[in-house]
CHARMM internal coordinates of N, CA and C (Angstrom, degrees):
IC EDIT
DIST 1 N 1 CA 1.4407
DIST 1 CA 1 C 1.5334
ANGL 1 N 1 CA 1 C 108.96
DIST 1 C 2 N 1.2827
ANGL 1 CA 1 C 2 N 119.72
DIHE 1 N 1 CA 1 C 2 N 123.08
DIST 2 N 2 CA 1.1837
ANGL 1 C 2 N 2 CA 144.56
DIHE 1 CA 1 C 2 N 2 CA 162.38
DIST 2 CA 2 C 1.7875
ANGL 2 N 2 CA 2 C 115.18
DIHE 1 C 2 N 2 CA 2 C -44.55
DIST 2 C 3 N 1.5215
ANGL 2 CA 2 C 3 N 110.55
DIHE 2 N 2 CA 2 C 3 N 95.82
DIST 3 N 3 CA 1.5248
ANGL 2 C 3 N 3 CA 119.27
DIHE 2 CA 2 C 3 N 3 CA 158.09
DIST 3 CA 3 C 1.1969
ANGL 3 N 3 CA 3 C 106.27
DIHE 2 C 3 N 3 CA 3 C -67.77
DIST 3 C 4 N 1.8453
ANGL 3 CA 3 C 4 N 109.00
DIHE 3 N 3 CA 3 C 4 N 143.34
DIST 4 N 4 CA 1.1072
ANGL 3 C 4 N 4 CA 136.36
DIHE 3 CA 3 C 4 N 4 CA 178.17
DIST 4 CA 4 C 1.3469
ANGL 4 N 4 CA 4 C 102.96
DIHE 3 C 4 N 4 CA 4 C -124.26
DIST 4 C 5 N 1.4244
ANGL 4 CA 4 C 5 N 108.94
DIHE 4 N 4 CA 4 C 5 N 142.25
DIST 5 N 5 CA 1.9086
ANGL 4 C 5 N 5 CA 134.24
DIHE 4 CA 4 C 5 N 5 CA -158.48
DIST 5 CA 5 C 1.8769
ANGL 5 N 5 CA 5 C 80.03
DIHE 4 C 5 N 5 CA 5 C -77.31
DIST 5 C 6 N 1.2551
ANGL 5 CA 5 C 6 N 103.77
DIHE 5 N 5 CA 5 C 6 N 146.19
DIST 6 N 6 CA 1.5496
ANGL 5 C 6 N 6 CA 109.90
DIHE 5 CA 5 C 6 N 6 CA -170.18
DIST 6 CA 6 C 2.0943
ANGL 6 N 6 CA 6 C 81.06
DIHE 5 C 6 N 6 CA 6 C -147.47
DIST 6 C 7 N 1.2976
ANGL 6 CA 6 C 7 N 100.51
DIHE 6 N 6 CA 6 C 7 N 151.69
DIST 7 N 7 CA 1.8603
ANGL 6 C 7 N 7 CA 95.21
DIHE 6 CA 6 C 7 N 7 CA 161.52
DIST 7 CA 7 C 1.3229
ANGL 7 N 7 CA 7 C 95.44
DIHE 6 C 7 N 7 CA 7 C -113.05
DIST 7 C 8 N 1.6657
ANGL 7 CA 7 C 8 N 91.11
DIHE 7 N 7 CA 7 C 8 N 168.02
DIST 8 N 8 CA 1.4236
ANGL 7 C 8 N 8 CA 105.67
DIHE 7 CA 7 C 8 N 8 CA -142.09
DIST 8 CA 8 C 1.6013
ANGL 8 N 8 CA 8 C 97.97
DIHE 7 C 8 N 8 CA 8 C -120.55
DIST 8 C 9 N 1.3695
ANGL 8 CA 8 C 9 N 124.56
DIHE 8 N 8 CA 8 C 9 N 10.07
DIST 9 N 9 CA 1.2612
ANGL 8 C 9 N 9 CA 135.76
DIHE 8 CA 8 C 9 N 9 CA 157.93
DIST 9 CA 9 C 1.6724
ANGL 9 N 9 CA 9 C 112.58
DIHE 8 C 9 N 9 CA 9 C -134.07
DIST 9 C 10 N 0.9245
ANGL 9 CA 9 C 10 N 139.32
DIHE 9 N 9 CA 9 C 10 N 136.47
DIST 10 N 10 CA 1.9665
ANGL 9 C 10 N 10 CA 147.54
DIHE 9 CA 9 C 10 N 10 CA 154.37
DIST 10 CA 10 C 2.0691
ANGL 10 N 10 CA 10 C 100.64
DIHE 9 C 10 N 10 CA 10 C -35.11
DIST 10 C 11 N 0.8840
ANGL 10 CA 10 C 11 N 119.33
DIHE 10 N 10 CA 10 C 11 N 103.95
DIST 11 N 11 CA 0.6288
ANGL 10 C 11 N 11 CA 103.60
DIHE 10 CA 10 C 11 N 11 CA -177.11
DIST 11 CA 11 C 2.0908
ANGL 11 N 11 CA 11 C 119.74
DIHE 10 C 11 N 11 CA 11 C -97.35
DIST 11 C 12 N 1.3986
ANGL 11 CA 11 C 12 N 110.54
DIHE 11 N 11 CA 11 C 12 N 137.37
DIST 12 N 12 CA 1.4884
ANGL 11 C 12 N 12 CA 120.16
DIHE 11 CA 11 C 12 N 12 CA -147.80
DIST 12 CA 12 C 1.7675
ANGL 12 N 12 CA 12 C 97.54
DIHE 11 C 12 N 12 CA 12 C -68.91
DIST 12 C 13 N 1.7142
ANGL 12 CA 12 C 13 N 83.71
DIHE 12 N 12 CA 12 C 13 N 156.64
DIST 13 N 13 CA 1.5438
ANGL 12 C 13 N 13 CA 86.07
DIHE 12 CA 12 C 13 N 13 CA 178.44
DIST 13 CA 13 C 1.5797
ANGL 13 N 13 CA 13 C 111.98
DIHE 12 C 13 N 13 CA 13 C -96.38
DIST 13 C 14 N 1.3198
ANGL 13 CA 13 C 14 N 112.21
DIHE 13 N 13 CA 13 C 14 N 21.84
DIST 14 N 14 CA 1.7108
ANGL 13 C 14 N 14 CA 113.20
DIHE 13 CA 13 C 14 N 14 CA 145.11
DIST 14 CA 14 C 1.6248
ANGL 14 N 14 CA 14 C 115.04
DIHE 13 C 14 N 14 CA 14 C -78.48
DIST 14 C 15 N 0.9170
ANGL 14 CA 14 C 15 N 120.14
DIHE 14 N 14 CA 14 C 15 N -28.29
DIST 15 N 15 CA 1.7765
ANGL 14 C 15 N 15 CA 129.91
DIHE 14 CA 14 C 15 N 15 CA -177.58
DIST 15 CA 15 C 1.2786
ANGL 15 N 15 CA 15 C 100.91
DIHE 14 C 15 N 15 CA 15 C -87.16
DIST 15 C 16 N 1.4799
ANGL 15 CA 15 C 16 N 119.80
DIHE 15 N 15 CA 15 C 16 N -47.21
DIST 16 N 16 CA 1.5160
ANGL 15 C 16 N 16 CA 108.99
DIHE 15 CA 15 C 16 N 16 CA -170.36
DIST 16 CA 16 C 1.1879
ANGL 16 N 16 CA 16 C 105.60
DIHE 15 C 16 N 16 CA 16 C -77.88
DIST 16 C 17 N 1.1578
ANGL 16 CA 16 C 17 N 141.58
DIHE 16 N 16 CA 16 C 17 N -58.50
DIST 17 N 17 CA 1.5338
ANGL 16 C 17 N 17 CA 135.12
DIHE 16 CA 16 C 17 N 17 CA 161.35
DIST 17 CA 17 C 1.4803
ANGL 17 N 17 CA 17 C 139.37
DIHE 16 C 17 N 17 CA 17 C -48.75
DIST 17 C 18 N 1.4128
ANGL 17 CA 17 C 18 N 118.17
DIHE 17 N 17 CA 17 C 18 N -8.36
DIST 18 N 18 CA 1.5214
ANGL 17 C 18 N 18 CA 134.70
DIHE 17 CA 17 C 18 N 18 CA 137.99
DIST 18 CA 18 C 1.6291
ANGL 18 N 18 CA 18 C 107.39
DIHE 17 C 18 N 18 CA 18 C -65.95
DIST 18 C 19 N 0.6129
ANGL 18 CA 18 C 19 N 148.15
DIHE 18 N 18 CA 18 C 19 N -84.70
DIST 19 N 19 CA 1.8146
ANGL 18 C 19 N 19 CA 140.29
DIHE 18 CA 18 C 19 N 19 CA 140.59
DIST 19 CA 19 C 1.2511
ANGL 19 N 19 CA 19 C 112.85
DIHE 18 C 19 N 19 CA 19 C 36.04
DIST 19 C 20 N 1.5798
ANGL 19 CA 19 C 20 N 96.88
DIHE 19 N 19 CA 19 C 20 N -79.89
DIST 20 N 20 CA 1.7161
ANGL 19 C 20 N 20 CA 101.13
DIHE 19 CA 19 C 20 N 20 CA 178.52
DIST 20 CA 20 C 1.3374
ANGL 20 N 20 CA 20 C 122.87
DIHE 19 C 20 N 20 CA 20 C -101.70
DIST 20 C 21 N 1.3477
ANGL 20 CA 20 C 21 N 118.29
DIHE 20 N 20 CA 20 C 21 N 39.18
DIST 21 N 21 CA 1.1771
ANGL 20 C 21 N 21 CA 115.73
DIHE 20 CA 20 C 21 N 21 CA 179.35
DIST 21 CA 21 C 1.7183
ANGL 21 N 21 CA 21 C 116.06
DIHE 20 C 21 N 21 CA 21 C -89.60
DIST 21 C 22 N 1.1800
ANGL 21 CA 21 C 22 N 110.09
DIHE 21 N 21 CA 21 C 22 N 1.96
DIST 22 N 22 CA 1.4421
ANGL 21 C 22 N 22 CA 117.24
DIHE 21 CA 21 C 22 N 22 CA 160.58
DIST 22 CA 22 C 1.8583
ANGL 22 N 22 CA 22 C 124.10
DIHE 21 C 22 N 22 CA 22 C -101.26
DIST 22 C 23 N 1.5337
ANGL 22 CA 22 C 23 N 108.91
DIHE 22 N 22 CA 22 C 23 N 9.61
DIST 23 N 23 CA 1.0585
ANGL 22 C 23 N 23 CA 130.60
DIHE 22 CA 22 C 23 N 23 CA 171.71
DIST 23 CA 23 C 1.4067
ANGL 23 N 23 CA 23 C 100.44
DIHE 22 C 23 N 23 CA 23 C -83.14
DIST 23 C 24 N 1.4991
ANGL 23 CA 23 C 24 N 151.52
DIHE 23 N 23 CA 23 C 24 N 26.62
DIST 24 N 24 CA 1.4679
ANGL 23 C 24 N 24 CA 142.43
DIHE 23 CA 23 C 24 N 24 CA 173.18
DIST 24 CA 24 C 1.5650
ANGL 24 N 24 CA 24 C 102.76
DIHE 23 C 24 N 24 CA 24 C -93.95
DIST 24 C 25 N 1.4451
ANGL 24 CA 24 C 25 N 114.92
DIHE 24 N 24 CA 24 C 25 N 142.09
DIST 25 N 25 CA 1.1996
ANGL 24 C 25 N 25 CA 110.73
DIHE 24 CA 24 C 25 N 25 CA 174.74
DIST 25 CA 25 C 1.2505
ANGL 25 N 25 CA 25 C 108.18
DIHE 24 C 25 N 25 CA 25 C -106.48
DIST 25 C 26 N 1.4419
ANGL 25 CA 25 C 26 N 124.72
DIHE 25 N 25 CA 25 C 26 N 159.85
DIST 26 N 26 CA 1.6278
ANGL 25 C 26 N 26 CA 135.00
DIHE 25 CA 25 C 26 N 26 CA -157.31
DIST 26 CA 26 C 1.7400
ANGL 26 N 26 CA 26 C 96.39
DIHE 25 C 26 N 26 CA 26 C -137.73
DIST 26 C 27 N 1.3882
ANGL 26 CA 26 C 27 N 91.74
DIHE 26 N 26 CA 26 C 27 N 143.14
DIST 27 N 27 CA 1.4445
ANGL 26 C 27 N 27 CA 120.07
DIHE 26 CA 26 C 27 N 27 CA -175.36
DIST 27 CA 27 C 1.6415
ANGL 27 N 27 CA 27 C 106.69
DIHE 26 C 27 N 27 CA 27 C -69.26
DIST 27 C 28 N 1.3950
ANGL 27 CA 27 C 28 N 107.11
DIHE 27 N 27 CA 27 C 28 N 123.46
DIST 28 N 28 CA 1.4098
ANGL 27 C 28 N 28 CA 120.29
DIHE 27 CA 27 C 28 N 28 CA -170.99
DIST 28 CA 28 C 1.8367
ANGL 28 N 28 CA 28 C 102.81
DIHE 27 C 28 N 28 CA 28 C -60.97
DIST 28 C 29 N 1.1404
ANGL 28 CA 28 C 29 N 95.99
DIHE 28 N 28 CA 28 C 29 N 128.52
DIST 29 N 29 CA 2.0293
ANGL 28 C 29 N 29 CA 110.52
DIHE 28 CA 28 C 29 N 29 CA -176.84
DIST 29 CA 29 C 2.0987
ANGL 29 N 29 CA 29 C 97.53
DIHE 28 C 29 N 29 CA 29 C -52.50
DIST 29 C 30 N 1.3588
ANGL 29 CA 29 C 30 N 133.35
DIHE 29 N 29 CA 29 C 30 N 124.92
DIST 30 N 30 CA 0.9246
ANGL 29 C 30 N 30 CA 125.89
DIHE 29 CA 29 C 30 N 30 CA 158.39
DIST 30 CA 30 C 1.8058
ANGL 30 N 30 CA 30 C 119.09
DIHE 29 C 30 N 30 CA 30 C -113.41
DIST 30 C 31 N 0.5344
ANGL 30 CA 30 C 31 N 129.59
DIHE 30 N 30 CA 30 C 31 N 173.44
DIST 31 N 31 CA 1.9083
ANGL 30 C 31 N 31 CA 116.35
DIHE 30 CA 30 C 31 N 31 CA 167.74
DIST 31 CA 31 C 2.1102
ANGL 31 N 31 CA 31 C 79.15
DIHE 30 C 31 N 31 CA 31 C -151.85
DIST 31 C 32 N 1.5842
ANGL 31 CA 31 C 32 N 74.31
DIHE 31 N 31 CA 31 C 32 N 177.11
DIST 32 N 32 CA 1.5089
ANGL 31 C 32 N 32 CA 110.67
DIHE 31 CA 31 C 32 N 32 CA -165.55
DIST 32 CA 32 C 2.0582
ANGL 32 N 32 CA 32 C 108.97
DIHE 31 C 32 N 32 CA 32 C -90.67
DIST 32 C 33 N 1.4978
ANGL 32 CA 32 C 33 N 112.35
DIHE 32 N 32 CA 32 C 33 N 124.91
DIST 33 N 33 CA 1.1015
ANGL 32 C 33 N 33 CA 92.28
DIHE 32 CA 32 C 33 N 33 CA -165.80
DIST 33 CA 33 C 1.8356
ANGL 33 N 33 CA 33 C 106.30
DIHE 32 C 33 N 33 CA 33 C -92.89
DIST 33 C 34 N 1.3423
ANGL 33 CA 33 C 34 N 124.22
DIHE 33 N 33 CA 33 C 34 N 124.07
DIST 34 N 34 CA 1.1538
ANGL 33 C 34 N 34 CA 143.76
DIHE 33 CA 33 C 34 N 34 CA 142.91
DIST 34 CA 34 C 1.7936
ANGL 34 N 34 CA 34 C 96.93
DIHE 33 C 34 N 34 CA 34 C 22.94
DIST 34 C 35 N 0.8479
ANGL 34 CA 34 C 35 N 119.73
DIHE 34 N 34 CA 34 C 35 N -99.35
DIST 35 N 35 CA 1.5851
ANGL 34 C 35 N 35 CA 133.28
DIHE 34 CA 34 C 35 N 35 CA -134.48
DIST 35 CA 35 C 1.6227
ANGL 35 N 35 CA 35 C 75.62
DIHE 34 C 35 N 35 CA 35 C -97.25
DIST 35 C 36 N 1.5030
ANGL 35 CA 35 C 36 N 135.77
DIHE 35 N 35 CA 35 C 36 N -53.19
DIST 36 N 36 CA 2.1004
ANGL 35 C 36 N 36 CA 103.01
DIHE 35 CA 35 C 36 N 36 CA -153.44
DIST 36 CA 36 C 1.7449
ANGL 36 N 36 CA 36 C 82.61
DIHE 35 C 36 N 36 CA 36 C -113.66
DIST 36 C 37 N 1.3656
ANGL 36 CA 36 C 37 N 127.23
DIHE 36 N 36 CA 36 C 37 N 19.28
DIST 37 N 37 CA 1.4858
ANGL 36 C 37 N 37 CA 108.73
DIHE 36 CA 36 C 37 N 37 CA -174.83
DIST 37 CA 37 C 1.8141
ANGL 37 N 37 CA 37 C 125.44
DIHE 36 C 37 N 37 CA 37 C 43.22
DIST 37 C 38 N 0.8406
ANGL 37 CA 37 C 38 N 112.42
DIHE 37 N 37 CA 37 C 38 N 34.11
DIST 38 N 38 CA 1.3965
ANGL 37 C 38 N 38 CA 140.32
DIHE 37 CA 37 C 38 N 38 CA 173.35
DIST 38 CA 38 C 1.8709
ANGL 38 N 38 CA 38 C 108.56
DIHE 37 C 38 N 38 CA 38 C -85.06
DIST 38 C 39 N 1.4051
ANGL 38 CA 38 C 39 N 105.02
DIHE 38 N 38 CA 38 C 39 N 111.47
DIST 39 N 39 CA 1.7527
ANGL 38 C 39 N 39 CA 92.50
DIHE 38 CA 38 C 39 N 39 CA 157.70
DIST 39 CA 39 C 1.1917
ANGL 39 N 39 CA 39 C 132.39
DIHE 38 C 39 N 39 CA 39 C -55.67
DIST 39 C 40 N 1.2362
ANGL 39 CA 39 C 40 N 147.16
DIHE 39 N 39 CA 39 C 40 N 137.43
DIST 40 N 40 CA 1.4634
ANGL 39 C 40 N 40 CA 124.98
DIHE 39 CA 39 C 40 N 40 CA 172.31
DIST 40 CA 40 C 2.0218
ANGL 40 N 40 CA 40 C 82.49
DIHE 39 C 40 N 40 CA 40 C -154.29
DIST 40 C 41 N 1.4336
ANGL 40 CA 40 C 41 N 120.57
DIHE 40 N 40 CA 40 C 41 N 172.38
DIST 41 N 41 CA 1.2732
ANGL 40 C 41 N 41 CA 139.43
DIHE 40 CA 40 C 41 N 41 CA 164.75
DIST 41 CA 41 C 1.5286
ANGL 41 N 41 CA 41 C 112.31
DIHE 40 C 41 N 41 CA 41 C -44.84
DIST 41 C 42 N 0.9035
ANGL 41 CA 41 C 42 N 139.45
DIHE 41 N 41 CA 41 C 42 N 154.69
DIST 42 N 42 CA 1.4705
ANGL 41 C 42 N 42 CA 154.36
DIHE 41 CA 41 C 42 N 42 CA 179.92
DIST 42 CA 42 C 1.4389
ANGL 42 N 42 CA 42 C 109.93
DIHE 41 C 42 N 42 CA 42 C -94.53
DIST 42 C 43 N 1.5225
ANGL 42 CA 42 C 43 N 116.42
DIHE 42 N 42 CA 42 C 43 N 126.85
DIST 43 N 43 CA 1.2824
ANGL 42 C 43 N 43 CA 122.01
DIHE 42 CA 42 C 43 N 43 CA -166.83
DIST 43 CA 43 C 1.6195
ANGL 43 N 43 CA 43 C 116.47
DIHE 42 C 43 N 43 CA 43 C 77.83
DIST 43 C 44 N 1.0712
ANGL 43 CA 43 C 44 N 122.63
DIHE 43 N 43 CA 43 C 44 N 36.45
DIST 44 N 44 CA 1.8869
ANGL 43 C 44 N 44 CA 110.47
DIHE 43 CA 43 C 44 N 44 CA -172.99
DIST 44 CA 44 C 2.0815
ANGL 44 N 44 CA 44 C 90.31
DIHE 43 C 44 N 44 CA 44 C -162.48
DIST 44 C 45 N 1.1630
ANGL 44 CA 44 C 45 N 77.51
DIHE 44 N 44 CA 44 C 45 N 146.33
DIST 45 N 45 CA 1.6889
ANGL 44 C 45 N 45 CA 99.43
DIHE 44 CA 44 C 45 N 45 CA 171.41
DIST 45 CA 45 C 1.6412
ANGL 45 N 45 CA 45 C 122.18
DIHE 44 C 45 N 45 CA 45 C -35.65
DIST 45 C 46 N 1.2177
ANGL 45 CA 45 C 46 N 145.10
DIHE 45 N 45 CA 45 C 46 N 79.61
DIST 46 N 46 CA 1.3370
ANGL 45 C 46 N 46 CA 124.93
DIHE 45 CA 45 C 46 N 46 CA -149.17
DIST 46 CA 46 C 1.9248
ANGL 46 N 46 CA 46 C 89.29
DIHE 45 C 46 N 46 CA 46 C -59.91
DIST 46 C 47 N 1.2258
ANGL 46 CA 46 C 47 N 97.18
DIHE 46 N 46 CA 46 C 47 N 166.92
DIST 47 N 47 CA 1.3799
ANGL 46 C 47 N 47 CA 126.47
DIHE 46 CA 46 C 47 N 47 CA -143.95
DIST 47 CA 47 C 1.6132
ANGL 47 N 47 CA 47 C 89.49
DIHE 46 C 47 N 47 CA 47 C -108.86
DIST 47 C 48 N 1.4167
ANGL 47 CA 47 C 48 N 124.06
DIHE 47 N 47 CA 47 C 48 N -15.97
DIST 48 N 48 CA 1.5509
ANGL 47 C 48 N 48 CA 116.15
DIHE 47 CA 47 C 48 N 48 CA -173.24
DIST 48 CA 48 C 1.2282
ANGL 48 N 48 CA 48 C 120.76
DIHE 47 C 48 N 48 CA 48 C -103.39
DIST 48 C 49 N 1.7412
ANGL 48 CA 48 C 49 N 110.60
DIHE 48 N 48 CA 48 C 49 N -53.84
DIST 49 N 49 CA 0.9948
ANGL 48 C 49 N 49 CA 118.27
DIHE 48 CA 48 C 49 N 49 CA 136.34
DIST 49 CA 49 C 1.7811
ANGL 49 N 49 CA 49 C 161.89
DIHE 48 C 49 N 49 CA 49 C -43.97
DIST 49 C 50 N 1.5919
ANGL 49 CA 49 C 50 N 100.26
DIHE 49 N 49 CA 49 C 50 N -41.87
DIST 50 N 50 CA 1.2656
ANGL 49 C 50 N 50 CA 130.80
DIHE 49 CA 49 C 50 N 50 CA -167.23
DIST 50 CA 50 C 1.5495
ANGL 50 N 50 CA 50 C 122.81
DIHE 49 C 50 N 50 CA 50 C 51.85
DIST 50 C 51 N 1.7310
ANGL 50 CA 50 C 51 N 108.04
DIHE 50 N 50 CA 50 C 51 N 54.46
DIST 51 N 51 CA 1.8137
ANGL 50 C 51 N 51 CA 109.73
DIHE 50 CA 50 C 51 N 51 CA -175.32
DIST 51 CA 51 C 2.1555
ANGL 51 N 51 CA 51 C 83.90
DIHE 50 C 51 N 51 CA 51 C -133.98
DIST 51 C 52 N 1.2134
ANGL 51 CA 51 C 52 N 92.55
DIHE 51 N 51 CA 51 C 52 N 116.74
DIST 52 N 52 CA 1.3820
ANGL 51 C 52 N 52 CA 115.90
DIHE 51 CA 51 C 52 N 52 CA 153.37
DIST 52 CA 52 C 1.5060
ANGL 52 N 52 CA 52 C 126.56
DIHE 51 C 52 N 52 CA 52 C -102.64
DIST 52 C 53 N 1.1964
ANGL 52 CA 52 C 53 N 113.13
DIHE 52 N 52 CA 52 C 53 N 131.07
DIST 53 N 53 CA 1.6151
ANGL 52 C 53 N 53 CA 111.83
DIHE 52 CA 52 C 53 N 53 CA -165.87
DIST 53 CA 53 C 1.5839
ANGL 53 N 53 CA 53 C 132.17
DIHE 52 C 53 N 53 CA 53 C 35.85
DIST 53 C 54 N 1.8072
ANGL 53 CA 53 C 54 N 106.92
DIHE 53 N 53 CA 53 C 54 N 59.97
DIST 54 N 54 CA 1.5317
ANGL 53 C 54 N 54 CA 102.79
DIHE 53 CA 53 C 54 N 54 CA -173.97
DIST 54 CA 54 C 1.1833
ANGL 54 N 54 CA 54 C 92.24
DIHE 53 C 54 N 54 CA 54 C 98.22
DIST 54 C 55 N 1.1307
ANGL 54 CA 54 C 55 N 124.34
DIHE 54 N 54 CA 54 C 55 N -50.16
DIST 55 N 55 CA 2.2585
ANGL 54 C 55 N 55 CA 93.14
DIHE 54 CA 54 C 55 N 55 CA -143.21
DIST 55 CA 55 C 1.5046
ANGL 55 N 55 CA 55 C 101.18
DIHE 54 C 55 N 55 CA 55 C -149.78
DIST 55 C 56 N 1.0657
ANGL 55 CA 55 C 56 N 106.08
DIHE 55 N 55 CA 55 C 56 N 169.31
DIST 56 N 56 CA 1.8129
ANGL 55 C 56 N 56 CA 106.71
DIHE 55 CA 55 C 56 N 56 CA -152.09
DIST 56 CA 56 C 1.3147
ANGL 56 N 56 CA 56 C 93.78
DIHE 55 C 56 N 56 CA 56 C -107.48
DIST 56 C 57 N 1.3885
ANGL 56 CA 56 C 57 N 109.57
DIHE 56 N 56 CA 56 C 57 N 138.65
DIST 57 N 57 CA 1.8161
ANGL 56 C 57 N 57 CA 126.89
DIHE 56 CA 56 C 57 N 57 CA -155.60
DIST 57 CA 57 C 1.8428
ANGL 57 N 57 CA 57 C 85.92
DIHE 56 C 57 N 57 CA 57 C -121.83
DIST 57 C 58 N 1.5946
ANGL 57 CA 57 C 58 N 109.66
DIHE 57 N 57 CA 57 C 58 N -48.22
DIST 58 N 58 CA 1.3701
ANGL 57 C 58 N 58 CA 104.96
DIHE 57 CA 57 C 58 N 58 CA -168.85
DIST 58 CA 58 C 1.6075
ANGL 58 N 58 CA 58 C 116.95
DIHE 57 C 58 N 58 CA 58 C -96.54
DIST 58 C 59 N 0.9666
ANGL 58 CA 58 C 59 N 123.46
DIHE 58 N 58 CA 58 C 59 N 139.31
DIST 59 N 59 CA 1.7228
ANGL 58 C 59 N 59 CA 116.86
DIHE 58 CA 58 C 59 N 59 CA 174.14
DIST 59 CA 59 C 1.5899
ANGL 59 N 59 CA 59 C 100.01
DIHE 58 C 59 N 59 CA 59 C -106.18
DIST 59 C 60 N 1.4052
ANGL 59 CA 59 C 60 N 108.88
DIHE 59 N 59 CA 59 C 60 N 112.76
DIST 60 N 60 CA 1.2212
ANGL 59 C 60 N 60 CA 124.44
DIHE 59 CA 59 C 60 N 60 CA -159.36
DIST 60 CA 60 C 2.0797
ANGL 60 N 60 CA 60 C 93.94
DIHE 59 C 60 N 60 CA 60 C -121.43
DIST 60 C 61 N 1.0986
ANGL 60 CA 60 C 61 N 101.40
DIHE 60 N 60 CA 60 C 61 N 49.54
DIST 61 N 61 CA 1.4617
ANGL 60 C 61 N 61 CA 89.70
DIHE 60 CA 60 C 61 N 61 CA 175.51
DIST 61 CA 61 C 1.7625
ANGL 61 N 61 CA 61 C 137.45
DIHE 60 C 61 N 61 CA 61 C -81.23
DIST 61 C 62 N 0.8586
ANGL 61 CA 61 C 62 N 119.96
DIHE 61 N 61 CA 61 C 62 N -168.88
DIST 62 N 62 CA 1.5027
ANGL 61 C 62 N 62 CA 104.54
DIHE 61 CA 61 C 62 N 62 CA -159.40
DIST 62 CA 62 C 2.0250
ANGL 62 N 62 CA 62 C 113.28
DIHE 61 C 62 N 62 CA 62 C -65.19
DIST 62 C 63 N 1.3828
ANGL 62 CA 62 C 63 N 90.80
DIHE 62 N 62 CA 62 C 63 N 149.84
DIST 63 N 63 CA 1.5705
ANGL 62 C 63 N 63 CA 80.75
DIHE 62 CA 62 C 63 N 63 CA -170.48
DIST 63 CA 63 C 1.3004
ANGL 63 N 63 CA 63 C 124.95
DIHE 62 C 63 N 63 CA 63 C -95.71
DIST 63 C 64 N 1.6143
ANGL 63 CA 63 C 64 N 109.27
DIHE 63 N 63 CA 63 C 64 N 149.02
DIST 64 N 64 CA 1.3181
ANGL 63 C 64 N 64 CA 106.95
DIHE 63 CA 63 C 64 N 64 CA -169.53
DIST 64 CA 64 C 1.6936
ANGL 64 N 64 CA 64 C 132.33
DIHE 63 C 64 N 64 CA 64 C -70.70
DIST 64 C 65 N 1.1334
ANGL 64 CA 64 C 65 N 128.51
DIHE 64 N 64 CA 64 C 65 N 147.38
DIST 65 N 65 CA 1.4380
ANGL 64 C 65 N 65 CA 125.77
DIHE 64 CA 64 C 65 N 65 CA -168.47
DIST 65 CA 65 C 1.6736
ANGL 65 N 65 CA 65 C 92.60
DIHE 64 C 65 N 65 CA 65 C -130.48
END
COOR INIT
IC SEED 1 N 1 CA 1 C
IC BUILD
């Protein structure tokens, strides 16, 4: 019969929670976009408009129904 690894003390919830104290999740970086003032991610096409650096890459015109 097959032993299974067991610990050999309880281990405290000062240790276990020092542990995961790099388990917090952090609020995704947004900035303000230039031309429609829209949040969107830093470095990427804003998503409302469609103008990355100055000048419009996406033609985002009205949508179809």
């Amino acid at each position: 019969m097959a032993k299974h690894p067991v610990p050999k003390k309880k281990t405290s919830k000062a240790s276990r929670d020092s542990r995961r104290s790099h388990h917090a999740l952090s609020a995704p970086t947004l900035v303000t976009c230039p031309q429609c003032h829209a949040k969107k991610p830093p470095h990427t096409v804003c998503p409302e408009c469609g103008y990355y650096d100055g000048r419009q890459v996406l033609d985002l015109g009205t949508p179809e129904s």
